[in-house]
C-alpha positions in Angstrom: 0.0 0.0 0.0 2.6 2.3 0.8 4.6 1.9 -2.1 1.2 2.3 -4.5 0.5 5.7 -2.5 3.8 6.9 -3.4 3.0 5.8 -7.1 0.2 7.7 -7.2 1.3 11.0 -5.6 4.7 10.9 -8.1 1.8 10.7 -11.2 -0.4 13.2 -9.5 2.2 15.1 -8.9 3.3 15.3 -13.0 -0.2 15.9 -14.0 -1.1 18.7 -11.9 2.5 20.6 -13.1 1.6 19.7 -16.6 -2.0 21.2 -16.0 -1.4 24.3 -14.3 1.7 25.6 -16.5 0.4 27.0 -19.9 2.1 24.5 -21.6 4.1 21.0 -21.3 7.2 22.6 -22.1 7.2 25.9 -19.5 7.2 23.9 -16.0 8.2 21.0 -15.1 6.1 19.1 -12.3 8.7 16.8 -11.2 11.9 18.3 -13.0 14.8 19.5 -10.9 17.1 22.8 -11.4 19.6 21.5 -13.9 22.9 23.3 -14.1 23.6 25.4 -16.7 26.4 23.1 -19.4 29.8 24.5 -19.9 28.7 25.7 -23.7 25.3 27.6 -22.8 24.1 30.6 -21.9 24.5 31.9 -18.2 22.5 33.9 -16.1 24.5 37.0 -14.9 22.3 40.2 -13.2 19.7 39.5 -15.3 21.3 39.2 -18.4 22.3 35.9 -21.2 26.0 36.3 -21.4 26.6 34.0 -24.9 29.7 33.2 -26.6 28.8 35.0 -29.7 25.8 37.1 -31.2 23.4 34.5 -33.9 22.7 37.0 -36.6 20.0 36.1 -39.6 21.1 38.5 -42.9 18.9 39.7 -45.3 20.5 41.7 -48.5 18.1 43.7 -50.7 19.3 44.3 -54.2 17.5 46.9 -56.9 19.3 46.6 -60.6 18.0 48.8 -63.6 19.3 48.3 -67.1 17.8 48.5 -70.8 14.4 46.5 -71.4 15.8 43.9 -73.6 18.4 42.7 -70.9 15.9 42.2 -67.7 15.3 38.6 -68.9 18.4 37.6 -69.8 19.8 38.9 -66.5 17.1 37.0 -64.7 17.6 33.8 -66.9 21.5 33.8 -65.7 20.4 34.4 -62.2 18.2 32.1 -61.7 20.2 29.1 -63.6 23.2 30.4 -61.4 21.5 29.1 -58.5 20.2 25.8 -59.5 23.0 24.6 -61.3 25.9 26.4 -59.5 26.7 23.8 -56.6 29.7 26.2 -55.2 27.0 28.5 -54.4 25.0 26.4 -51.9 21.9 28.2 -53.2 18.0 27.8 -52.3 15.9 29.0 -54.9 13.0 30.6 -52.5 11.0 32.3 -55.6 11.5 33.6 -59.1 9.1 35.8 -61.0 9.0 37.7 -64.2 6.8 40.3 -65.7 8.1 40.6 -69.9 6.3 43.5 -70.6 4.7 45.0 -73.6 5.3 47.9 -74.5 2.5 48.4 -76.7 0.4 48.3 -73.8 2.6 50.0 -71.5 3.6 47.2 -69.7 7.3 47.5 -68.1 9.2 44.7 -67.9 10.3 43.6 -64.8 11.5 40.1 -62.6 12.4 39.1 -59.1 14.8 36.5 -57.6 15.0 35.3 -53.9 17.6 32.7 -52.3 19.2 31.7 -49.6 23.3 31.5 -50.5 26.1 30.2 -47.7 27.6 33.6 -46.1 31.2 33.4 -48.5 28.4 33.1 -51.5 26.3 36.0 -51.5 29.1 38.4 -52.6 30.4 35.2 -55.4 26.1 35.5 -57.0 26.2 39.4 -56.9 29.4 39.2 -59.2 28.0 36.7 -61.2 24.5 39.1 -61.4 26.3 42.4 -62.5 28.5 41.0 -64.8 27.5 43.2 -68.1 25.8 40.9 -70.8 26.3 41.9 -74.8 25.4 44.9 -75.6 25.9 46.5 -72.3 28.4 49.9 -71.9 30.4 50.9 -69.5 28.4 51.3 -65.9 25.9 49.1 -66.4 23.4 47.6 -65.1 23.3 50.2 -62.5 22.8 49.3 -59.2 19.9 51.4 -58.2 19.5 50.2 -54.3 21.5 47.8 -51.6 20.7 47.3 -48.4 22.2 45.2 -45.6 19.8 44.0 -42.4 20.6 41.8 -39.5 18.2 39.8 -36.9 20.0 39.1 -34.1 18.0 35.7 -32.7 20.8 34.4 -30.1 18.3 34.8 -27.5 15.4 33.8 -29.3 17.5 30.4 -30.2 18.7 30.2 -26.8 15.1 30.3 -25.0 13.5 27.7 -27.7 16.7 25.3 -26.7 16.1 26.0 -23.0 12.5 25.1 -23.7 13.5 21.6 -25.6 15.7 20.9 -22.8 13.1 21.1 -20.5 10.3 19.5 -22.4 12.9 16.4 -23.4 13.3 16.0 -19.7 9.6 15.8 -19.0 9.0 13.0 -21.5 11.4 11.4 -20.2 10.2 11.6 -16.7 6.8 10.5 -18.2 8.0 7.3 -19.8 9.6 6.4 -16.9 6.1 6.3 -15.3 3.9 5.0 -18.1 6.4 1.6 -17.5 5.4 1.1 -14.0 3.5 -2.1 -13.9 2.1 -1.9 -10.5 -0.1 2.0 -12.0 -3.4 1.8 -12.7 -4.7 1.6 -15.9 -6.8 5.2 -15.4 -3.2 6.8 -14.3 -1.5 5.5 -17.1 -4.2 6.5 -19.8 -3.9 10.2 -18.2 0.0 9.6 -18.9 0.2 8.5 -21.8 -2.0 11.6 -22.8 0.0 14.0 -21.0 3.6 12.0 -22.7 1.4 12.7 -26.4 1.3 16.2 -25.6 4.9 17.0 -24.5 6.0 14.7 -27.8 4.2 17.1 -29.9 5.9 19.8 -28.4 9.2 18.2 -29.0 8.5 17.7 -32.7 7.4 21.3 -32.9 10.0 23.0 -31.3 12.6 21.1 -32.9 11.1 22.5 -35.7 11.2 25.5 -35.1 15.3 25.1 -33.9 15.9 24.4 -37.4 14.5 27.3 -39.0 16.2 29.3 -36.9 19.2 27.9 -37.4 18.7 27.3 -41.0 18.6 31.5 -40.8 21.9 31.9 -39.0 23.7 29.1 -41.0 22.3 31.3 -44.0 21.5 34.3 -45.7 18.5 35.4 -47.6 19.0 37.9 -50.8 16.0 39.4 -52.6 16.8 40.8 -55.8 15.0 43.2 -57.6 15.5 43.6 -61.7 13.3 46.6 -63.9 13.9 48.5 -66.8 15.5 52.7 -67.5 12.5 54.9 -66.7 13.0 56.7 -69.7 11.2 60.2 -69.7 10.5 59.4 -73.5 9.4 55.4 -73.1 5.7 54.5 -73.8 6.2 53.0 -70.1 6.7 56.1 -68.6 4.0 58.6 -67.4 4.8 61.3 -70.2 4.7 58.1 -73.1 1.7 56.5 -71.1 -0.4 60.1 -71.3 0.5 60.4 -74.7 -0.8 57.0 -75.6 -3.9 57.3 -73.4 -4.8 60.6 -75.1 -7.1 59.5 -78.3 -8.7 56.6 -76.1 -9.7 60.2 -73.5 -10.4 61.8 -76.2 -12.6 59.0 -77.8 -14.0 58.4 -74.0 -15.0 62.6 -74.0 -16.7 62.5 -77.5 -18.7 59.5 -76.4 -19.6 61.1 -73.3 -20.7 64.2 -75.2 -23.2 62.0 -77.6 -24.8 60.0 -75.3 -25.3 63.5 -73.4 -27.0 64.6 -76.2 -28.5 61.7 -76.9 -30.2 61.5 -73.7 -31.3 65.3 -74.2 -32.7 65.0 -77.4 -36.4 63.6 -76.4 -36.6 66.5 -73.3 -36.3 69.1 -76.5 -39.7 69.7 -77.3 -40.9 69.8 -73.9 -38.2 72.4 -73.0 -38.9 74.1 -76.5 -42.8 74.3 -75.2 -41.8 75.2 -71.4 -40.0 78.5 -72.7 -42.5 79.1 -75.4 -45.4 79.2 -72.7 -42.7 80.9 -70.1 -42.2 83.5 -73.2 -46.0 84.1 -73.5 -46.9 84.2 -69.9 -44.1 86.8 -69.6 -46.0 88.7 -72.4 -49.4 88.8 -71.1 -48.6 90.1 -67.3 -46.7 92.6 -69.2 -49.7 93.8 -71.2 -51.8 93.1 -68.1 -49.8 96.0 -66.2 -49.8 97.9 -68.9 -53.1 98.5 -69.5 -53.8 98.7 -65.4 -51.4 102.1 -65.5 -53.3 103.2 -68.6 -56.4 102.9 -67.1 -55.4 104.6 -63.8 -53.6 107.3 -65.6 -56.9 108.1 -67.1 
């Protein structure tokens, strides 16, 4: 009896710390403090003293250059980073717009990767090299721009959190192996040990990505066409071919106005007509009322 009641309090124990934290993974029931490992983060006045800053990059990179070279440029990109095994690239999305410029359409394209850190300067010189036909400063870089996440204590809380949660299920399948439990106490268990496992597999997850972000960086590319004052493209060419379809839009605007005015002619034709002769006839009307006092 006395080594069932100590069964039971050990499991009741577990399931009340699993039910009154707001997760699995954020108390531990029956956990002890662990000690900090040599290669972790320490606590010191309320500060993570780490060995180094985990930065995630992202590059942003605008390129302009004449129409007839944005797919061409895109074309080498893009094959650059699936065929290029030195580069370590992941092709993340590539888009193109080829334009038209009979209808005003620019063209345009977009490219985004993630490269190895010694890569991303390797692609960029491999991106701006100038194609046939291209002069002297071009393409021409139009905007670059450099940002950096620092997620060392967002990667150090979700492995803190693994830690603990590994611990836990551990704990747990310690218990749900105890022959002499009841089968109520184990069911309960074995839901509680689903839980944390899910947990686990999430959280593990998510360590990946961040690391996957740190191990990497991400580079979104941007590729258009000159905005040429004198292009169909640009506002000046675009006004200039909009102006017979305005022009065409007015005139029809003006018939159907006319259109619409034509059956209310008569009746407005009539309406002045009998304003006209009303008019007329209180002016005889005083008329002959002043000649008729005046005699």
């Amino acid at each position: 009896m006395l080594r069932q009641s100590l069964l039971y309090g050990v499991i009741l124990l577990a399931l009340a710390g699993c039910e009154q934290a707001t997760g699995p993974l954020y108390a531990l029931a029956v956990a002890p403090a662990q000690p900090p490992a040599p290669n972790e983060a320490v606590l010191i006045t309320g500060s993570m003293v780490l060995a180094g800053p985990k930065l995630a990059y992202t590059h942003n990179l605008a390129i302009e250059m004449a129409d007839d070279h944005v797919q061409p440029r895109f074309e080498r990109g893009r094959t650059a980073c699936l065929e290029d095994q030195s580069l370590n690239c992941n092709l993340l999305e590539a888009s193109i717009t080829v334009g038209n410029a009979n209808v005003g359409i620019r063209p345009n394209a977009s490219l985004s990767m993630r490269l190895s850190h010694d890569a991303v300067r390797r692609f960029q010189t491999i991106l701006l090299e100038p194609l046939p036909g291209e002069g002297p400063g071009e393409p021409n870089v139009r905007r670059s721009s450099t940002n950096a996440e620092d997620l060392t204590f967002e990667i150090a809380d979700v492995d803190r959190r693994l830690a603990q949660a590994t611990d836990y299920r551990d704990r747990l399948t310690v218990l749900s192996r105890r022959g002499d439990a009841k089968v109520d106490d184990l069911i309960k268990v074995q839901q509680t040990l689903s839980e944390v496992q899910s947990s686990i597999e999430s959280m593990g997850v998510e360590t990946r990505q961040l690391n996957t972000r740190v191990d990497t960086e991400l580079l979104n590319i941007s590729l258009s066409s000159y905005d040429r004052v004198t292009a169909v493209s640009s506002p000046l060419g675009e006004a200039w071919r909009n102006s017979a379809r305005e022009l065409g839009q007015s005139t029809a605007s003006a018939f159907l106005f006319v259109v619409v005015l034509l059956p209310w002619v008569p009746l407005m034709a009539l309406g002045g007509f009998a304003l006209v002769w009303l008019w007329r006839f209180a002016r005889k009307t005083r008329h002959r009322k002043v000649e008729t006092t005046g005699m």
